[in-house]
N, C-alpha and C positions, 0 to 999 in steps of 0.2 A: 432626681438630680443628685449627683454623688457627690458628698464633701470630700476633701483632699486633706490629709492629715500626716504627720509622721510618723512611722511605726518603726516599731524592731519586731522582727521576726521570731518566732516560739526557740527556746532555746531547745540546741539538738539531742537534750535529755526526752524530750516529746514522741520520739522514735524511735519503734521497735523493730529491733532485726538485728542485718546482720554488723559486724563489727567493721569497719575499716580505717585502714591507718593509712595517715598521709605526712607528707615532711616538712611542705609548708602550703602559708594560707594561699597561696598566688592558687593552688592548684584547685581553690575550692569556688574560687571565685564564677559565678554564673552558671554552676555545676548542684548547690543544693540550696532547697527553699526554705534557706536560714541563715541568719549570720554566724559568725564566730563567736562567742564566750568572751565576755570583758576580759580586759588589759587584766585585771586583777584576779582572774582564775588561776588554781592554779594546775599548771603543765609539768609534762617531759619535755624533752625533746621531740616528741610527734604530739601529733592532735589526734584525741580520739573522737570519732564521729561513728554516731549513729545513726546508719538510713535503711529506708523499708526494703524488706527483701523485694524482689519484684520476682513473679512466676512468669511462667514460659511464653503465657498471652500476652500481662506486663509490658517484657523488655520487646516481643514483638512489634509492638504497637509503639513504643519508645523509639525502636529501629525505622518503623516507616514515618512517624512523624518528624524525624531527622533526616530524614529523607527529602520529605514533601516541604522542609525549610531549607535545604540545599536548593530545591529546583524554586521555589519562591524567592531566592533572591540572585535566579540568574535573570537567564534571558524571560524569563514569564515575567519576572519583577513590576507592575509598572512604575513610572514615573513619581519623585515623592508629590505627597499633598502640598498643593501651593494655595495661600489664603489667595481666595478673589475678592471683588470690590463687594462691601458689605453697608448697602440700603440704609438709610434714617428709620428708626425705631418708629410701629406703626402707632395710629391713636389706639384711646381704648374709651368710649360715652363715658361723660363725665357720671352718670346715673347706676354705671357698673362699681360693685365697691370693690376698696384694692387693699392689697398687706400693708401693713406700716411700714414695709421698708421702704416704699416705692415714695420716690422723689429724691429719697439718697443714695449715694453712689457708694456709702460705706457696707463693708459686709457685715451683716448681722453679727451677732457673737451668737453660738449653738445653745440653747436656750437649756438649762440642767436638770430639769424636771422630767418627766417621762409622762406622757398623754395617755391620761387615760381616760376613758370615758364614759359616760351615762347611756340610757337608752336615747337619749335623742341626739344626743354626742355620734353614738353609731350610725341612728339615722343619715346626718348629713355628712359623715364619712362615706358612708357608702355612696352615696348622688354623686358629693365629686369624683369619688374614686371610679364608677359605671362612667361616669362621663370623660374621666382621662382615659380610659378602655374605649370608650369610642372615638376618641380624637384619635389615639395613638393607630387604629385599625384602619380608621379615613387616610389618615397619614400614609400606612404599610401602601395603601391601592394608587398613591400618585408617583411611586418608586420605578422609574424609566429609564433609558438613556435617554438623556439631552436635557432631563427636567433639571433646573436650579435646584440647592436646597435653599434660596431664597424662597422661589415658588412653594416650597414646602410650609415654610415658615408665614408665609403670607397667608394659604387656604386654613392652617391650621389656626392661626391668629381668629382670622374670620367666624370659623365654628363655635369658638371659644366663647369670644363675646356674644354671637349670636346665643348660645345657652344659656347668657348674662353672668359670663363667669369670667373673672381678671387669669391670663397666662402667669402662672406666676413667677416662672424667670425674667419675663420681662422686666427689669428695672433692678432685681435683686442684684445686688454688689455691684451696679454699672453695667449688667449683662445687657445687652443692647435689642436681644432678640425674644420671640415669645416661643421656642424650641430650640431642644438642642438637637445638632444633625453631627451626628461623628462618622466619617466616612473614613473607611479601610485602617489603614494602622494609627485613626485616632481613638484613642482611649474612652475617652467624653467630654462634655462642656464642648464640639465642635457649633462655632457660630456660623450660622447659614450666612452665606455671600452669592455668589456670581458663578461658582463653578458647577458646569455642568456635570451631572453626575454620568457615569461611564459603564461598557456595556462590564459586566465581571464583576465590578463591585460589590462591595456593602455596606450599608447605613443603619447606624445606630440612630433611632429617633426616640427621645425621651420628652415626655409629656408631662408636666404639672399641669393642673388648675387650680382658681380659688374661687369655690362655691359658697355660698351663703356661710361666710367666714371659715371656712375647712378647704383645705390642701389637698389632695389626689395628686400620688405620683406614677409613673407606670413607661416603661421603657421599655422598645424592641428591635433588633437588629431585623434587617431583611435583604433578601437580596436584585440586585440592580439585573436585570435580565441574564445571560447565563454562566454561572459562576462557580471555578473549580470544584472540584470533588475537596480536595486539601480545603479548603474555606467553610463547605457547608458542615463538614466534619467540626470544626471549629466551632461554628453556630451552633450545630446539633447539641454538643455538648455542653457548650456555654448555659444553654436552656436548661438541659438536665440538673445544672449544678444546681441555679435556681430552686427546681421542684425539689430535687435533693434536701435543700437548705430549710425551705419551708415545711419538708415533711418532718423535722424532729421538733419542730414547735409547737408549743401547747402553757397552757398553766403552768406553772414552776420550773419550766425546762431551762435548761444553765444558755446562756449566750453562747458560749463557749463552742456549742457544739456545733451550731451554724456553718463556723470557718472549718471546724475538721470534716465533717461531712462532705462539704464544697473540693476541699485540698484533695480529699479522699477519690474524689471522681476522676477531676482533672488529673490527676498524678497518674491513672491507670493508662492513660492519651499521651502522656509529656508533655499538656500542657501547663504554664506558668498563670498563675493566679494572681492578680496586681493589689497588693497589698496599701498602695497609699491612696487607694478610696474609697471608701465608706456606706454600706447604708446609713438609715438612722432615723430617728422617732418621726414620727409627722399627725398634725390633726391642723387644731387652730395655727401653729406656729410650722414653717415651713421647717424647721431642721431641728433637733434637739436631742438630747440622750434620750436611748443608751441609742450608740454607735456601735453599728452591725461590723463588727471582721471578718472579712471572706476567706482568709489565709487560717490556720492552722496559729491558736491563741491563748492567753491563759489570762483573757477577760472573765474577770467575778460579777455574779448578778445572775438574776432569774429574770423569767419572763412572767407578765403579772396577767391575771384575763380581763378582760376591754381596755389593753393596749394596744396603739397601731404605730406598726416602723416598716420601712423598705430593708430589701433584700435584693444587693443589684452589681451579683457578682459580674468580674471583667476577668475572661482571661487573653491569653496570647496565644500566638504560634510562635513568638522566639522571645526576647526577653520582655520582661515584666519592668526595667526600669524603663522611664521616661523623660521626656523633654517638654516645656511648653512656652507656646508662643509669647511675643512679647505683647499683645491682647490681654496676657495675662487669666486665660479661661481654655484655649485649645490647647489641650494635652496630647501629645502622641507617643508613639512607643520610640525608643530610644534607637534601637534598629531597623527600627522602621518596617515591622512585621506585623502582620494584619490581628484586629484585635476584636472581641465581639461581645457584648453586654447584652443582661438581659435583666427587667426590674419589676416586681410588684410591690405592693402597699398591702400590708396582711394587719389582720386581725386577730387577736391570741382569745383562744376560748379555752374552754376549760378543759374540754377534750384535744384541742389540737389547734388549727390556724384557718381562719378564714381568708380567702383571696380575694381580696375588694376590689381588684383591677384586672378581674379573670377576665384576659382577650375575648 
């Protein structure tokens, strides 16, 4: 489950290539994945920007993913996501044990310590985290047309405590539900209601549990019976970024590189990388430093061996800003362009990264 945070983007000194000059900011707006330079840099008359050269397959592929965003929001478009009527919050046996937050509707504060932990610490890491991997996979196989993601949220609720394990979105900050369902151009945090999902679609379903006091997070987009080429393209990648992200991790490796690695993928597609959500630590406490940047960053810090944090890049097919409901949890894309996440719970060894939520 992804926190929301405010970012500024890497300053355009971060970028190697070629030179281009521009005259003013109006032209840069929604054009590179970065802000401008404070009020107090100082300028000419033009701004100098730095952005990657792109080779001949690059801009190719930049050309038809411009493309495939023209034709997604004409007549293929469909209709925007409307919230449906969303269900009373299910029980959980009083005999299943729960996070502390649960009975308040206030959001935790991100806890500042970094988890790490013991052999037996790992141990029940890894039970929750195999068992968010099977919930999340139950989950992938009830993905139809016509099924609710209430219906989702209900069977998923059900396996949950049947394993004696608390959901643990349920109840965190007021969240209402025991899964998050983000369909088509929502970001995440979508609360399961009443709407039937549709034949083209896609559904992001993300998975916590709390087992024997430890967290498991694990999130996966999938798709709704038969579903553009332009979308699965989207999905495909979004995954990549993922394995990408996880593969420069190890013992003393910088945070850092995470987000460039991830920026590094996506950029080759023209897809945008959403910068205001977050991985970020988990064991006993459901959220806490360090906070994963999926964008391209100049986060200080290593990564330490028997730490565990998610990694749960989002990207889009047209812009990266957002909107969110007045729920105050369902985020969508601003333009309303289809968006697709992908998330596991890793382990830092000394060699490299264990995948605690390998689907």
């Amino acid at each position: 489950m992804a926190l929301a945070i405010s970012l500024s983007h890497a300053t355009a000194s971060s970028f190697n290539g070629e030179v281009k000059f521009l005259s003013s900011s109006s032209q840069l707006k929604g054009k590179y994945p970065f802000n401008l330079p404070s009020k107090n840099a100082n300028f000419t008359k033009q701004l100098l920007i730095y952005a990657k050269r792109l080779s001949g397959l690059e801009e190719a592929l930049r050309i038809r993913r411009e493309r495939e965003l023209r034709s997604s929001t004409t007549a293929k478009r469909r209709p925007p996501l409307r919230r449906g009527r969303v269900s009373p919050r299910l029980p959980v046996p009083d005999d299943i044990p729960k996070p502390p937050y649960v009975g308040s509707r206030e959001l935790p504060d991100i806890a500042s310590e970094y988890q790490i932990h013991d052999a037996e610490g790992i141990a029940r890491m890894r039970a929750a985290c195999e068992l968010a991997a099977r919930v999340v996979d139950y989950a992938g196989t009830l993905v139809r047309p016509s099924v609710t993601t209430n219906e989702i949220d209900k069977a998923v609720h059900q396996m949950i405590i049947d394993a004696g394990a608390y959901p643990s979105p349920l109840g965190y900050g007021g969240f209402p539900k025991s899964v998050c369902t983000s369909v088509n151009e929502c970001m995440c945090h979508g609360i399961p209601d009443s709407r039937q999902l549709q034949d083209g679609d896609i559904i992001n379903i993300d998975v916590t549990v709390y087992l024997n006091g430890y967290h498991g997070d694990t999130s996966k987009t999938f798709f709704c019976g038969d579903v553009s080429e332009s979308i699965k393209r989207l999905v495909k990648v979004t995954e990549e970024c993922l394995e990408r992200g996880i593969a420069v991790c190890k013992d003393g490796a910088l945070f850092r590189k995470i987000g460039k690695r991830i920026s590094e993928h996506a950029e080759k597609f023209g897809y945008g990388v959403v910068d205001r959500f977050v991985g970020h630590g988990i064991g006993t406490v459901f959220h806490s430093e360090p906070l994963i940047y999926h964008h391209r960053n100049d986060k200080s810090g290593s990564m330490v061996e028997g730490q565990t944090f998610t990694i749960e890049p989002i990207l889009t097919l047209g812009s990266t800003e957002c909107v969110t409901w007045e729920d105050n949890w369902t985020t969508l894309t601003a333009d309303g362009s289809p968006a697709a996440q992908f998330e596991h719970t890793i382990l830092i060894t000394k060699t490299g990264a264990e995948i605690l939520t390998k689907y």
